[in-house]
N, C-alpha and C positions, 0 to 999 in steps of 0.2 A: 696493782697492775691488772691490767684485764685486756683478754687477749680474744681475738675475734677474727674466726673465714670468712673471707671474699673472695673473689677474681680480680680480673682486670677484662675490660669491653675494650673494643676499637684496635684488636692488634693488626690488622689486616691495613691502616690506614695507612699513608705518606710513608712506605716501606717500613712500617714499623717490624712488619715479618720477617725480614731480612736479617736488620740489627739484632732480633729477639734471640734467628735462629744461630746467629754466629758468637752473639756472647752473652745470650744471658742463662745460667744453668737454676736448679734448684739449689737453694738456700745463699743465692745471693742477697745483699742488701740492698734494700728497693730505698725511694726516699718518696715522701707525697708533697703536695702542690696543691691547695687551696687557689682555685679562677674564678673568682665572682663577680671577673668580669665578660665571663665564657656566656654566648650571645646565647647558645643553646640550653643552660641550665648552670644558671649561679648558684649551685652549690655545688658541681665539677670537684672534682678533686683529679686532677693530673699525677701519673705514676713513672719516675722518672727510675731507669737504671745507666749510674755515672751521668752524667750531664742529657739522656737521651732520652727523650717522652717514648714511655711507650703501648701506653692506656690510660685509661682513664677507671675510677672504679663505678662500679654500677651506679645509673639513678637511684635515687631513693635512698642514699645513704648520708644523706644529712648531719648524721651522728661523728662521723667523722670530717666535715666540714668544720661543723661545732668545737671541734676537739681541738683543729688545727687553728681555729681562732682563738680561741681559749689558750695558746703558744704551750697547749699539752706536748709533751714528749711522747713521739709517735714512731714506732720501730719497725720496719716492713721486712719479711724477710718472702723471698718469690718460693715457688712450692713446685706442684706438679704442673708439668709441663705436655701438653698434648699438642700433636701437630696433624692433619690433615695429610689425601693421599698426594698432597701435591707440596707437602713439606712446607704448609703456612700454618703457622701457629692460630689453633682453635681455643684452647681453652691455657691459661695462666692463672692458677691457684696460689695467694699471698695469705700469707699471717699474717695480722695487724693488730701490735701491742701498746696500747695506750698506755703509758708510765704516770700515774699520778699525780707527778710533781709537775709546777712550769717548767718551760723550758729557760733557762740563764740569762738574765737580761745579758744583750749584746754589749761587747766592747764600744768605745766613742769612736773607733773606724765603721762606717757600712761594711757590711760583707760585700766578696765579690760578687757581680754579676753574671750570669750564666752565661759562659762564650758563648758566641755566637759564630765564629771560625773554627773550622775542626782543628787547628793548629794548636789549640790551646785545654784540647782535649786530652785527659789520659790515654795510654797507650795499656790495651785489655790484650789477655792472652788471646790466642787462636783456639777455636773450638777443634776438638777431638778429629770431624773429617778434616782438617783444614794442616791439622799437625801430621795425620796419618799422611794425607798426600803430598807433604814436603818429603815424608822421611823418603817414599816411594819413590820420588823423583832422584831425590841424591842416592837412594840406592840403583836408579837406572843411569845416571851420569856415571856413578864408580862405573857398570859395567863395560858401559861405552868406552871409558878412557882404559881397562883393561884390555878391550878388543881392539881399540887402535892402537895401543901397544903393544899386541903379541903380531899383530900386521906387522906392526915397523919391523919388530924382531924376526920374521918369517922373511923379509925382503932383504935381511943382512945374510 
């Protein structure tokens, strides 16, 4: 096994900062994507988290292009995470573990295809501000529905 830093380039594209900033933490499971048919540099490796691109890894990393053709077992785990003063993800730090062995020849089904409706997407938890401001809201609803009920009871 041998294990290697990177980043990830391009978070800032087609709302990638968005999806980045809502679900993806450090030490998720990244997966990579070999596109050589990508017009800008055929040896692209696309970095998906759940079904979702959301970079790509640097030029010049060829070595893992090679790996992923080679049907090496390639284990990505996301790292540190830096955001800008405007809360768009600048920097995204990935392990990337190359495991020695092929990867399993596939069963006689294809694998599925990557949706392409979000309907068919996993459902990911809520990030931290997102869980904070439900609970806040339902704890501003309790108070409401206590204050329109000590009304009603003041009006008896």
């Amino acid at each position: 096994m041998s294990a290697y830093q990177s980043s990830v380039v391009g978070l800032a594209y087609e709302a990638r900062g968005d999806y980045i900033r809502q679900n993806v933490i450090p030490g998720d499971a990244l997966t990579l994507r070999a596109e050589p048919d990508n017009r800008y540099d055929p040896d692209a490796v696309a970095v998906f988290h759940q079904w979702q691109k959301i970079g790509y890894v640097p030029a010049g990393s060829q070595w893992l292009a090679e790996a992923l053709e080679k049907d090496l077992v390639v284990e990505v785990i996301a790292g540190r995470l830096e955001y800008d003063e405007y809360a768009i993800p600048v920097i995204l730090q990935i392990e990337v573990t190359i495991v020695d062995e092929p990867v399993p020849t596939a069963p006689a089904s294809p694998p599925p295809a990557f949706p392409t409706d979000h309907s068919q997407q996993s459902v990911t938890k809520p990030s931290a501000s997102k869980r904070l401001a439900i609970i806040i809201l339902f704890l501003v609803a309790i108070i409401v529905a206590c204050g329109i009920a000590w009304l009603y009871l003041q009006a008896w």
